[in-house]
N, C-alpha and C positions, 0 to 999 in steps of 0.2 A: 114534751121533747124540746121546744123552744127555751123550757125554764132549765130543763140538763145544760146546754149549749152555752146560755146567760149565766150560767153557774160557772161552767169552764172557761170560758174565754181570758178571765185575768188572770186562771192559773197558765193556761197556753201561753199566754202574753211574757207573762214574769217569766218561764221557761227559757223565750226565745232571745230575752233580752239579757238573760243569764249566759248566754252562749260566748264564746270569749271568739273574735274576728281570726284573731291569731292563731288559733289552732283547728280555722280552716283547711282539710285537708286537700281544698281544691285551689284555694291561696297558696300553699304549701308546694302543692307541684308546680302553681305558676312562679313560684319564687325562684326552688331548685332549679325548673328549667331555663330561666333568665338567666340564673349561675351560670350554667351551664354554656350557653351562648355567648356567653358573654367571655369563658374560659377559650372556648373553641373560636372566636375571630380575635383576641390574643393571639391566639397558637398560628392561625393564616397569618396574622399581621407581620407576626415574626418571621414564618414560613417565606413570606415572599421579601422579607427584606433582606432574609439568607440566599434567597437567589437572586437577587438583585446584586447583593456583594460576590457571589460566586461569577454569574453574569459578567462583574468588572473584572474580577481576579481572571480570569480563560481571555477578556481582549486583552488584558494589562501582559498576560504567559502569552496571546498572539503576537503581540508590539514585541515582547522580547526575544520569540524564537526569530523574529523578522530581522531585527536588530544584530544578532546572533551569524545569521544564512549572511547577512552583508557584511560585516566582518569578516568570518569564513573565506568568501571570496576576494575579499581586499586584501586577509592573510595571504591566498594562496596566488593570488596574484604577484602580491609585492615577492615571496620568496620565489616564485619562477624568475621571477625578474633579475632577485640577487642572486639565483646559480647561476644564469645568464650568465650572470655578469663578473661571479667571479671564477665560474668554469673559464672563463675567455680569457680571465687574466691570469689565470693557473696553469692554463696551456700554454702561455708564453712565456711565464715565470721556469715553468719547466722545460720546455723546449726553447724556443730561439734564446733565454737568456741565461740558459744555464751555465754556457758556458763561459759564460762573460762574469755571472757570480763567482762560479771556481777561481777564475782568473783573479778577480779583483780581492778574492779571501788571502789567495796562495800568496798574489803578490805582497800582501802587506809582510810578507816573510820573506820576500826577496824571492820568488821561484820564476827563474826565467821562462822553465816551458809555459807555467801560466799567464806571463804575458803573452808571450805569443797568441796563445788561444785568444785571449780577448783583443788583440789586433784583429786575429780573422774573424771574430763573430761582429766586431763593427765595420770592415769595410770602409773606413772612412779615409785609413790612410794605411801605409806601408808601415810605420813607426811603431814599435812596441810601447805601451805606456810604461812610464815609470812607476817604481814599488809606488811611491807617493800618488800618483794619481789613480793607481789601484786602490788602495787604500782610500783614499778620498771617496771615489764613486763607490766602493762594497761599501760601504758605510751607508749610505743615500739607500742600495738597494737595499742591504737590509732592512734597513727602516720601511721599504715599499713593502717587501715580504712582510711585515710582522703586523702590519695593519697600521703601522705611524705614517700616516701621508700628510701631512702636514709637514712632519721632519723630512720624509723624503724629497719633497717639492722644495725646502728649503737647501738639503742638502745635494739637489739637479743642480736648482740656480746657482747655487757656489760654485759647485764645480765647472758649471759651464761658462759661470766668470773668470778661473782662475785659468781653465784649462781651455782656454774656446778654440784651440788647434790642436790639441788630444784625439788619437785614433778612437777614443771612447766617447767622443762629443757628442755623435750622429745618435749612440745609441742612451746615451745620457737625456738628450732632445729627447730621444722617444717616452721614455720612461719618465720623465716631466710628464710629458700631454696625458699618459697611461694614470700617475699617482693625480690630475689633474680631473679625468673623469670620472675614477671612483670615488671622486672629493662632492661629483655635480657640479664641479666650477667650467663649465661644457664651453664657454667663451675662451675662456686659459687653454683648455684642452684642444679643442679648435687651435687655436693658435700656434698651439707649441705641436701639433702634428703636422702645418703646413710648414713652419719651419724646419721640419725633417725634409720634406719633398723638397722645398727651396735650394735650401743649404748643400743638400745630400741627397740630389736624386737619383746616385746609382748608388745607393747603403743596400744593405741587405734590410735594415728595418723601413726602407720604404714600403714595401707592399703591406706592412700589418700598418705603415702610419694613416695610409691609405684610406687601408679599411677601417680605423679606429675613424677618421676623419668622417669617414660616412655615418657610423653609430653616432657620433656625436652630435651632427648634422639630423638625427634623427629625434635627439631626446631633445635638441630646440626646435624641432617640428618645421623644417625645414626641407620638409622631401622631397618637391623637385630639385634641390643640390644633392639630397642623401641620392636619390633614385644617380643621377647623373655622377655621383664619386663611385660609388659602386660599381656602378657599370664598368665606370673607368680600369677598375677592380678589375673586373673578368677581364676585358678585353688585355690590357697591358700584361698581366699579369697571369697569365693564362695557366694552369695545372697545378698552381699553387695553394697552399691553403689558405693563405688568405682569399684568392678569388674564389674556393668553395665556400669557405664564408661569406661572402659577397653576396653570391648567387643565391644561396641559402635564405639572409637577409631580404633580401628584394621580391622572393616569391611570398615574403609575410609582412611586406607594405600593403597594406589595403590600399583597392583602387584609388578612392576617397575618401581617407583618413578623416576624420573628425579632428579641425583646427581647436 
C-alpha cells in the first residue's frame, strides 16, 4: 500500500500544479462580486450626489419663492399707494377742477360763459380771466391731466409769474403744490399748498390745500404736523370732503409710526 501511494504522489502532484489559478471558480465569484460592489457604491456615490444637488436646487426654489412673496407685497403695496394717490387726484381733476378746465379749453376760443365759470370755481377775485390767461393755465392743466408734470409745474410757475392777480392764481397755486406731489418733490409741494392758505384763505381750494398739506406732511414723516393740519381739516372745515378725507387719514396714522 505505502509502494501504491509513493507511486502516485508525482502523478497527484503534476495534476495539481497543472491546475490554471484563473479558472478558479471560487476566485471567479470573489472577482465577479468585487465587480459588483464596486458597480453598486458607483451607483450610491452618484445617488447621494443627485440629492445633494436636488437638496440645493429645493433651498435655491425656497430663497426664490421668498424672493418672489417680497416682491408680491412691495408690488401690492406700492400700487395701493399709487390708486391712493391718483384716485385723489382724479377726484379733483374731476370734481373741484372741472370746471375750471372747461373754462380755460372754451376760453382759448373766446367763450364768455366759460370764463365766467372759472372765476367762480377760483374764488379768488370777482374778475373773469381773459381768453389769454385761459389759455395759458388749460395749457399747464393739461399737461397735469396727461401725466407731463414737469410741463405742468413749469407751465403753474409762468403763469403765476405773468398773471399773479388773475382770478385763476389761487387755483393755479393749488395745482402747482398738486403736479408737485405727484412729482415726490414733498418740499415744493409743501410750500406751494401754504401759499394757497397765505395768499388765499378764503379760495374754495383752501380746504383740499389743507388737506394736501397734511398728506404731504405725511410722506416726509412729519406726523405730529400731519396729525395737527388735519385735524385743522375737520374742525375748520367741517362737512366737507376734504374734512372726510382728513378724518379718514388720521384713523390710519399709526399711534407710533415707525421714523
Amino acid at each position: 500500500m505505502h509502494v501504491r501511494l509513493t507511486a502516485l504522489l508525482p502523478t497527484l502532484l503534476a495534476a495539481g500544479c497543472a491546475t490554471n489559478p484563473d479558472k478558479d471558480p471560487v476566485q471567479l465569484r470573489l472577482t465577479d462580486l468585487e465587480a459588483r460592489v464596486a458597480r453598486m457604491e458607483r451607483i450610491v456615490a452618484n445617488e447621494v450626489q443627485v440629492s445633494q444637488n436636488v437638496d440645493e436646487m429645493q433651498g435655491n426654489l425656497r430663497e426664490l419663492h421668498g424672493e418672489i412673496e417680497e416682491l408680491q407685497h412691495s408690488n401690492e403695496a406700492l400700487s395701493k399707494q399709487q390708486r391712493d394717490l391718483y384716485g385723489d387726484l382724479d377726484r379733483r381733476l374731476s370734481g373741484a377742477g372741472a370746471g375750471t378746465v372747461g373754462a380755460a379749453i372754451a376760453g382759448a376760443a373766446g367763450g364768455a360763459a366759460a370764463g365766467a365759470a372759472a372765476g367762480a370755481d377760483s374764488g379768488a377775485g370777482s374778475n373773469a380771466p381773459s381768453p389769454t390767461e385761459q389759455a395759458v393755465y388749460g395749457q399747464a392743466f393739461d399737461a397735469l391731466k396727461a401725466g407731463s408734470y414737469s410741463i405742468a409745474i413749469t407751465g403753474f410757475k409762468d403763469f403765476l409769474k405773468t398773471y399773479p392777480n388773475s382770478s385763476l392764481a389761487d387755483n393755479a397755486q393749488y395745482w402747482l403744490g398738486e403736479a408737485y406731489y405727484v412729482s415726490h418733490e414733498y418740499d415744493s409741494a409743501a410750500g406751494a399748498f401754504r401759499t394757497v392758505l397765505k395768499k388765499w384763505p378764503d379760495s374754495r381750494k383752501a380746504p383740499d390745500a389743507m388737506l394736501k398739506l397734511g398728506y404731504t406732511q405725511l410722506e416726509q414723516k412729519q406726523y405730529p404736523a400731519a396729525r395737527a393740519t388735519l385735524d385743522e381739516v375737520t374742525k375748520k372745515y367741517p362737512g366737507t370732503d376734504s374734512a372726510k378725507l382728513a378724518a379718514e387719514r388720521l384713523r390710519r396714522i399709526p399711534a407710533q409710526p415707525s421714523q
